[in-house]
C-alpha angles and dihedrals in degrees: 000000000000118000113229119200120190110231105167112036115188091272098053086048096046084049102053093043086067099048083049090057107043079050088055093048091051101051096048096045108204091011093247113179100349122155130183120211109180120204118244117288129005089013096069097053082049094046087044090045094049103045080058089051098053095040082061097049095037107015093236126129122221124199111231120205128198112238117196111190100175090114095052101054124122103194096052131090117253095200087127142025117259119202106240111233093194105143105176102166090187147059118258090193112137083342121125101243109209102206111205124194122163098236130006119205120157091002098239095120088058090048097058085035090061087039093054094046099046083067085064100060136298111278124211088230144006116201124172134232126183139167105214115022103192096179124231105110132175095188127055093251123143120172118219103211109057115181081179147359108217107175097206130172121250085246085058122089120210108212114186119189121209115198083220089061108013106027099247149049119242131107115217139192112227112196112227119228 
């Protein structure tokens, strides 16, 4: 049986949240042109969570897209054909797209996620935002936005809940076999 050790309870997420968005709000002074596009499925309740967040800090509102990289994926299979659910209702076009994810790991999700979006347009900037960051990367990615480093072992599985999907907010770190 796997252990499983809560590292992030609701209070500690909604926390962070808030740290991310007031560093959001500090490094695009004035939020021109900022878009979020959170990544199916986790990213888009925290996109949606942190463009609240930073309405309420900075009274601006920021359009968030939905971003579906299933079909741009390198490591799955295509053996089918998978309906995309992007639903981008805004041009990226010369924007800075703030991409959100919950975790970030090898950094293949956020590879297909740039490639994906590149076929919507070319945006003037991508910058990153994740909740958890748990290292091992194959691809020189670095977000620029961290709720939280957890070094974790490649036998180790990050599970963040979202109360949106899950019913309710935590991260924990499951212990392989």
């Amino acid at each position: 049986m796997a252990h499983k050790s809560q590292v992030m309870a609701e209070a500690e997420m909604k926390a962070t949240l808030t740290r991310i968005a007031h560093e959001i709000v500090e490094r695009n002074i004035g939020l021109k042109d900022v878009v979020f596009v959170g990544i199916i499925t986790r990213g888009v309740p925290l996109a949606r969570r942190l463009a609240k967040k930073i309405n309420s800090i900075a009274n601006v509102s920021i359009p968030v897209g939905i971003l579906d990289v299933t079909t741009h994926r390198d490591d799955l299979a295509k053996a089918q054909v998978i309906e995309d659910e992007t639903k981008i209702p805004f041009d990226i076009k010369n924007k800075k797209v703030i991409l959100i994810d919950d975790v970030i790991f090898h950094g293949r999700t956020v590879r297909a996620a740039m490639d994906a979006l590149i076929h919507h347009g070319r945006p003037q900037s991508i910058q990153l935002a994740v909740l958890i960051d748990r290292g091992h990367r194959e691809f020189p990615i670095h977000p620029d936005y961290v709720g939280r480093q957890i070094p974790t072992s490649s036998k180790e599985a990050v599970k963040v809940r979202i109360k949106e999907v899950d019913g309710e907010d935590e991260v924990v770190v499951m212990a392989g076999e």
